[in-house]
GUVOTI-44821 format. One line per 10 residues: for each residue z, y, x of N, C-alpha, C. Coordinates in steps of 0.1 Angstrom, whole numbers. Each point is the difference from the previous one (the first is absolute). Layout:
Z,Y,X,Z,Y,X,Z,Y,X | ...
This chain:
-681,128,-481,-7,12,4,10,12,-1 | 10,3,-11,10,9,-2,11,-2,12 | 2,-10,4,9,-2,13,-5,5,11 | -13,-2,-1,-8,5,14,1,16,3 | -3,4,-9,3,13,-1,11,5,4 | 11,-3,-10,12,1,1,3,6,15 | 3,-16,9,1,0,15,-10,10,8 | -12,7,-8,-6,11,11,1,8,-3 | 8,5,-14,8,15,-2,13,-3,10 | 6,-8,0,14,0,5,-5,5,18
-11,-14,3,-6,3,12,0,15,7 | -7,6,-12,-5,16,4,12,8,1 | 10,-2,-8,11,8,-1,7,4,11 | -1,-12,8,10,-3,8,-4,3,17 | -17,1,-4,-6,4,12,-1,13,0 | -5,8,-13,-1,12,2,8,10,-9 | 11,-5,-3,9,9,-10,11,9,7 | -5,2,18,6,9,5,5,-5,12 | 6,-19,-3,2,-4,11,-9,-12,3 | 5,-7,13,-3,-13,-2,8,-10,-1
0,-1,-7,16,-12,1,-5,-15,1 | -9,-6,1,-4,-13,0,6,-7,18 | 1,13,9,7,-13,12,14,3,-3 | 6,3,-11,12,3,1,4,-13,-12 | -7,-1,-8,3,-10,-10,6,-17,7 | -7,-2,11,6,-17,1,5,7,17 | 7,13,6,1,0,9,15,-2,6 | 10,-9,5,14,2,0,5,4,7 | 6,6,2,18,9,2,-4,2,14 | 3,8,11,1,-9,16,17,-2,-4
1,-8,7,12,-5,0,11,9,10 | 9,1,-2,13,10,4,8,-8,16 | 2,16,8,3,-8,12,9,2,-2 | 13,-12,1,13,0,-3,6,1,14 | 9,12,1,9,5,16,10,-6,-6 | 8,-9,9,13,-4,1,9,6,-2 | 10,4,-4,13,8,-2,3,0,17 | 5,13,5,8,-10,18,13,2,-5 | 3,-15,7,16,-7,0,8,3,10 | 10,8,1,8,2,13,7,-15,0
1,-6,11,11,-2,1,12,4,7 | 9,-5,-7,14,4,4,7,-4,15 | 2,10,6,3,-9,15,14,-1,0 | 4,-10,4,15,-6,1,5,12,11 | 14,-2,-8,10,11,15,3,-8,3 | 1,10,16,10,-6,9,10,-5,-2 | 5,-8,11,16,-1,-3,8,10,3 | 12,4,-3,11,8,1,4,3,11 | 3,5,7,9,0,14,9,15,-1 | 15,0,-3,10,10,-2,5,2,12
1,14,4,13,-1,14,6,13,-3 | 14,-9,4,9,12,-7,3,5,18 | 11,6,-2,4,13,13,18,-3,-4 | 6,-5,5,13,2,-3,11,8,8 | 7,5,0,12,10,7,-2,14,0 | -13,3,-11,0,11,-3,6,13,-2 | 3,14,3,12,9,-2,4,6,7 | 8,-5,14,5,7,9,-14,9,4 | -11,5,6,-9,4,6,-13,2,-11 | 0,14,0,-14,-2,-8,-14,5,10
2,-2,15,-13,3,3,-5,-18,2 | 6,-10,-1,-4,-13,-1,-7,0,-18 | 1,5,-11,-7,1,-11,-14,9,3 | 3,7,5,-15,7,2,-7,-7,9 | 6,-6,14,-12,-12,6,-4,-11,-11 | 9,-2,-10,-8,-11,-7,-4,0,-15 | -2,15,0,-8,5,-10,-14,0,8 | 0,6,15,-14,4,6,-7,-16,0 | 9,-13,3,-4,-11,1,-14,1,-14 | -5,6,-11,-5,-4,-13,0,-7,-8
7,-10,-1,-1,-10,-4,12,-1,-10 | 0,-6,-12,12,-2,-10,10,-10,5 | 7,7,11,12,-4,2,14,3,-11 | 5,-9,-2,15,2,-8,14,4,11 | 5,8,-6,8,9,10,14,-6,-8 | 14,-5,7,6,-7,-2,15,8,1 | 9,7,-6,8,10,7,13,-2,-3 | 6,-2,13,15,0,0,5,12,-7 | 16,-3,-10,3,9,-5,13,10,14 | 2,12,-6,11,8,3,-5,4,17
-12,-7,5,-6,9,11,2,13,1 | -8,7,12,-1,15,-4,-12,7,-7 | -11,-12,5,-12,8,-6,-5,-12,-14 | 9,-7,-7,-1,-10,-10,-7,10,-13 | 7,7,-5,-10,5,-9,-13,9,2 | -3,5,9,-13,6,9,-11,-12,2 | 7,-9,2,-9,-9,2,-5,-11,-5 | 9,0,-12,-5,-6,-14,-9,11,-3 | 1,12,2,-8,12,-12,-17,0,5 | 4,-1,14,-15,7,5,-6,-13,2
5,-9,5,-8,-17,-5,-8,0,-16 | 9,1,-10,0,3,-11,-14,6,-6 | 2,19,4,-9,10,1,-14,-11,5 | -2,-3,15,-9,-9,4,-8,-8,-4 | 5,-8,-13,-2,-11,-9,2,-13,10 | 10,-4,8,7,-7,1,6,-7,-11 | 6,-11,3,12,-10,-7,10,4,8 | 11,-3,-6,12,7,0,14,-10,-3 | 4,-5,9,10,-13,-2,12,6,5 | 12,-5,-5,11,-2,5,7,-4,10
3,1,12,3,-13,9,14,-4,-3 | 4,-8,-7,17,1,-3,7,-8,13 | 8,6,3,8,-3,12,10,-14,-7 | 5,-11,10,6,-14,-4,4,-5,9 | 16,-6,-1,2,-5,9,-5,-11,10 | 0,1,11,-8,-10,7,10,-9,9 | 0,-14,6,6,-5,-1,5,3,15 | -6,5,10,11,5,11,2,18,-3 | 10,2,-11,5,13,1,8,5,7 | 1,-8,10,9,10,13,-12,5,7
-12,-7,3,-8,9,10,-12,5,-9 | -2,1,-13,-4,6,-6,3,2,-11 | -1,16,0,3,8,-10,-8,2,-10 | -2,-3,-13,-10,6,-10,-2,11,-5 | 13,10,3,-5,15,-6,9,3,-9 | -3,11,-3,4,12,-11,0,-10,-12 | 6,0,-11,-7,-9,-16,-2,-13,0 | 8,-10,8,-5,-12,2,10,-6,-7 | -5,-13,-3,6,-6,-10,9,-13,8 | 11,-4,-4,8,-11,9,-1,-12,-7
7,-6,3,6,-16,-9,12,0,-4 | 9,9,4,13,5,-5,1,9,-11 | -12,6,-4,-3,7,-14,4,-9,-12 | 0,2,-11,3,-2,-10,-18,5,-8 | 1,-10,-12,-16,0,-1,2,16,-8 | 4,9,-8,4,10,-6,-2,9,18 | 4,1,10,-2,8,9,-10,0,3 | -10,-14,0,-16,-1,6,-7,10,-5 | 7,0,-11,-10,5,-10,-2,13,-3 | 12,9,1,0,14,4,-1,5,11
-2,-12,9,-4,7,17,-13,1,-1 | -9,-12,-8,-16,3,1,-6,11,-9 | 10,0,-9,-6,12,-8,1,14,7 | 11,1,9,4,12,6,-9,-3,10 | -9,-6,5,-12,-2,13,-10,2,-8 | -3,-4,-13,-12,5,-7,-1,15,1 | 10,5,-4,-3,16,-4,-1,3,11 | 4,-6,14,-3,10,14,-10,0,2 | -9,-8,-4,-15,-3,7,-11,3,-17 | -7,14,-1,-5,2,-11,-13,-12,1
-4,3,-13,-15,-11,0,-2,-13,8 | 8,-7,-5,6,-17,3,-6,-5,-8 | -8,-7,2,-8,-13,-11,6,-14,5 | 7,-7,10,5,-7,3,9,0,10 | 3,-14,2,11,-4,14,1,-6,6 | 6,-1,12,-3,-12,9,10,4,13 | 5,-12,3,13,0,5,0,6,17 | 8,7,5,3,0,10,13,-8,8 | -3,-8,11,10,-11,1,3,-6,-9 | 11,-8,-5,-1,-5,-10,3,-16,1
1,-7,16,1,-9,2,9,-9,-6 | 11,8,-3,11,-8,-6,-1,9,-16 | -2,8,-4,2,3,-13,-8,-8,-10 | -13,0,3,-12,-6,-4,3,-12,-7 | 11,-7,6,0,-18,5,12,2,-14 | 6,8,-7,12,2,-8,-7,2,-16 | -3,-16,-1,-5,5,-18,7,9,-11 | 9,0,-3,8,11,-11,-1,14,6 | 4,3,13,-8,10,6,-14,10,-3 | -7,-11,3,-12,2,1,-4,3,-18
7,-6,-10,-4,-2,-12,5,16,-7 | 8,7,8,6,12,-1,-9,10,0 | -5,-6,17,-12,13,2,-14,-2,-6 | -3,-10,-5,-11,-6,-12,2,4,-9 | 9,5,-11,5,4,-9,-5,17,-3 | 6,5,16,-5,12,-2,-13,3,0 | -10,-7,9,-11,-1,4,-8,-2,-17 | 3,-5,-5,-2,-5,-14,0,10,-10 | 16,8,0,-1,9,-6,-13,13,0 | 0,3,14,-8,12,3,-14,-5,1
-6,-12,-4,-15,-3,-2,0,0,14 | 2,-6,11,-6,5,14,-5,-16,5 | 0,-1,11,-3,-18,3,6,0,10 | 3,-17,9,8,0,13,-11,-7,5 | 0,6,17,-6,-5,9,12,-9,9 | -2,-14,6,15,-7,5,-12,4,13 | 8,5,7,-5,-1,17,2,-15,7 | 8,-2,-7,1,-17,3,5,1,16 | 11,9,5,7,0,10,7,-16,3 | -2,-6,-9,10,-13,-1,-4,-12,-9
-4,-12,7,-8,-11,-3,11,-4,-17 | 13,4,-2,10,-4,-7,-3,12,-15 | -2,8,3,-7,10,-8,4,-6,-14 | 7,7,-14,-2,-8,-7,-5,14,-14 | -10,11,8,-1,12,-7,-16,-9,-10 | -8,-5,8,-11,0,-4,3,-10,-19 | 6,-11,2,4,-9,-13,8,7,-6 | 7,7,0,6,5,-11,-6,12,-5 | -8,10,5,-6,7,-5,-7,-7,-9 | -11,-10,2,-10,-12,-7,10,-3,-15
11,-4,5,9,-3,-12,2,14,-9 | 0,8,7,8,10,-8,-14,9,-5 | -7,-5,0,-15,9,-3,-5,12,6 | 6,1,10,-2,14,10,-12,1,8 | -7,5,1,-16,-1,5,8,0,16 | -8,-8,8,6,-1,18,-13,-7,5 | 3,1,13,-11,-7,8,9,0,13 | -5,-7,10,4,-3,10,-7,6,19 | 8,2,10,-12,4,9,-1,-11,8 | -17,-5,5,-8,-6,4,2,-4,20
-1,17,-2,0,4,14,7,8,6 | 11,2,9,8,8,8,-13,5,13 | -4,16,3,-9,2,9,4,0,10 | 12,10,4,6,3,10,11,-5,9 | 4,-16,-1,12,-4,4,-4,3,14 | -9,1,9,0,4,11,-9,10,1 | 4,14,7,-11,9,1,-8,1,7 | -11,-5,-3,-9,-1,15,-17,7,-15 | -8,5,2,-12,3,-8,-9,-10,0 | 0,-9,7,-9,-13,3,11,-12,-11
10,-1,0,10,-8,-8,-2,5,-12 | 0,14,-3,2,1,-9,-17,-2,-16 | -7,0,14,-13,-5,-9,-3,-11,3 | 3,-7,5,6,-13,-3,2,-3,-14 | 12,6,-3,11,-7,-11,-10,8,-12 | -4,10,2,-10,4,-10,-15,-10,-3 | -1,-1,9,-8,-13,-2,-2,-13,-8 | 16,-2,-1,10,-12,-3,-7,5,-18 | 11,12,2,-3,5,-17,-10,-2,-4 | -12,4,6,-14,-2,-4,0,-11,-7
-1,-12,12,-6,-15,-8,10,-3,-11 | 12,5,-4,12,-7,-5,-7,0,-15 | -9,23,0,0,5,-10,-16,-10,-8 | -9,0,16,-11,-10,-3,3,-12,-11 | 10,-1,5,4,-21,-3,9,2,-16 | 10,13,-5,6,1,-6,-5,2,-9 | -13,16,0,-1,8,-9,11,16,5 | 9,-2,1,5,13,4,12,-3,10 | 6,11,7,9,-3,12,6,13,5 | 16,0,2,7,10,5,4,2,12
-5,9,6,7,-1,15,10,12,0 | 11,-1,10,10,7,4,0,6,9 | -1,16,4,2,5,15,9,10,0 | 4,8,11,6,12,4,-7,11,3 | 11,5,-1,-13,18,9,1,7,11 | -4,-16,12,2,1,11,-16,4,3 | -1,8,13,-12,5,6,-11,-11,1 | 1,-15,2,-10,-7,-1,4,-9,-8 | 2,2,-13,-3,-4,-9,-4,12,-11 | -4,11,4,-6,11,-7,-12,-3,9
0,1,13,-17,-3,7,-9,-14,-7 | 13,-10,0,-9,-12,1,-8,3,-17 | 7,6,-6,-6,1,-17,-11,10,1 | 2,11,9,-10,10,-1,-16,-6,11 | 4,-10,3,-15,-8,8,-1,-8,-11 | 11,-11,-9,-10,-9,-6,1,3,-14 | 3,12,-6,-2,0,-12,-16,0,-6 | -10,12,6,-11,1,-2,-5,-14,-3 | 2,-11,10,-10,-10,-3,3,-16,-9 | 12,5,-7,5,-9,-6,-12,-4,-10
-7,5,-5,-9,-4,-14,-11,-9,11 | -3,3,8,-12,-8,6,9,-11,8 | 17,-7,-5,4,-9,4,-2,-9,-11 | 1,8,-12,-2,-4,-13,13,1,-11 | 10,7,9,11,6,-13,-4,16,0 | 9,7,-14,-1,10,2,19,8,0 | 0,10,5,14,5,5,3,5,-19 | 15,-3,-6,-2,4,-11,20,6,2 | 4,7,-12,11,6,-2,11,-14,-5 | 11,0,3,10,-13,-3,-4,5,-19
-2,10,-6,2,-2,-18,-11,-7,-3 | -13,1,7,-12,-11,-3,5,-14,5 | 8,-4,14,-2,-14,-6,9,-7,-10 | 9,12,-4,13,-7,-13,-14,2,-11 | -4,9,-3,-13,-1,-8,-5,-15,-5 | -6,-1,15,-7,-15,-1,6,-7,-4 | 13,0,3,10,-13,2,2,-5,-18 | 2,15,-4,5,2,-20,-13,-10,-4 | -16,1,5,-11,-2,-8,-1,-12,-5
C-alpha cells in the first residue's frame, strides 16, 4: 500500500509540478545528421613545357614582341651585344627568366662566327674561366646557361669541366642546347653535381609558322610522355607569331607553358 502511494505522489509531481516530463522520461535523442567534411581533391599538374628564346641582345624591339607574346618565356642573352644589358633588365623587370647565351666554338669556325666572349679550344681551362665570368657580369640577372654554338667546344670534357666549375661556383645551372650528338656538357655536369638539363626541341630550324608549330607540337607530347620538356627558338618574326597563336591553348593540350627555373625546380624534387 505505502508503494502505491509512493508512485502517485511521484506520479502527481511530475504531471503537475509545473512541467510534464512523463513523454520525455523514455523519449530518445533524435539522432544527429552527420555532414561530411568536403574533400578537395588535389588535381595533378600539368606537364612542364619551357621555351627559351636564344640570341637575345642585339635588338630590343624583338623583347618587347615577346614580352607581348604573355606567356613565361625565358629570354636567353648573348654577352657584349649592344642592347645585352637592356635586355636582361627589362626581361628581368617583366618577370621573365633570364639566361646567358654563352657563345662556343662551333665546329665550322670559318663560316661561323660565335661572337663577342666566346670561348675556344685553344683556351687554357684558367682563360675559360675568366671569359665566362667576364660574360656573367655583361648580362645582369643570369640564373643560368646555355650554349651558343658550341659544336666543337661542347665535345671537349676538361673544357667544359672549366665552364662547369664556374657555373658551380655562382649557383647557376647549364642548359646543353645539344648543338652536337657528341656533347659531353650534359655527364659531366651529372658528375660534377651541377643542376643541367638538356633541350628536347629545336623550333626554328626552318622558318616557316606552320613548321614551327609543328616542332612545338613535338614539345608537347615529349612534355606529355616525359613530365617536362625544353624547346629552343629565336626571335625570328614567325617564331614570335607561331607562339603568339599557340601559346593560349597549350593547357587545353594538356601542358602548361612554365619558366626554364620551374623545370630545374622539378627536376631538384
Amino acid at each position: 500500500m505505502g508503494v502505491l502511494v509512493g508512485v502517485a505522489v511521484v506520479m502527481a509531481f511530475v504531471r503537475f509540478g509545473g512541467v510534464d516530463l512523463r513523454g520525455l522520461i523514455h523519449k530518445k535523442p533524435a539522432p544527429q545528421k552527420v555532414v561530411p567534411p568536403e574533400v578537395k581533391v588535389p588535381q595533378p599538374e600539368l606537364p612542364s613545357l619551357a621555351i627559351v628564346i636564344d640570341d637575345m641582345g642585339p635588338n630590343l624591339t624583338k623583347l618587347k614582341e615577346l614580352i607581348n607574346v604573355g606567356g613565361p618565356v625565358t629570354v636567353s642573352v648573348m654577352p657584349y651585344q649592344r642592347f645585352s644589358r637592356e635586355t636582361a633588365t627589362v626581361a628581368y623587370e617583366n618577370g621573365l627568366d633570364v639566361m646567358l647565351h654563352l657563345p662556343m666554338e662551333p665546329l665550322d669556325l670559318k663560316d661561323h662566327n660565335p661572337g663577342p666572349g666566346a670561348l675556344f679550344i685553344r683556351m687554357t681551362s684558367p682563360e675559360v674561366k675568366a671569359q665566362v665570368e667576364d660574360d656573367i657580369t655583361n648580362v645582369p640577372h643570369v640564373i643560368g646557361i646555355n650554349n651558343h654554338m658550341g659544336s666543337r667546344f661542347t665535345e671537349d670534357e676538361p673544357l667544359m669541366r672549366a665552364v662547369l666549375d664556374v657555373v658551380k661556383e655562382k649557383n647557376l645551372f647549364f642548359i646543353d642546347s645539344r648543338t652536337t650528338g657528341k656533347s659531353v656538357a650534359g655527364r659531366v655536369a651529372r658528375d660534377m653535381g651541377v643542376p643541367s638539363a638538356g633541350r628536347n626541341v629545336f623550333l626554328d630550324n626552318t622558318r616557316d609558322i606552320a613548321y614551327i608549330k609543328g616542332q612545338l607540337m613535338q614539345a608537347v607530347r615529349i612534355a606529355r610522355k616525359n613530365g617536362r620538356a625544353i624547346a629552343i627558338g629565336h626571335p625570328y618574326p614567325e617564331t614570335i607569331e607561331a607562339l603568339k597563336e599557340s601559346m593560349p591553348g597549350l593547357d587545353a593540350m594538356g601542358v602548361r607553358a612554365v619558366k626554364i627555373s620551374d623545370i630545374m625546380k622539378e627536376k631538384d624534387r
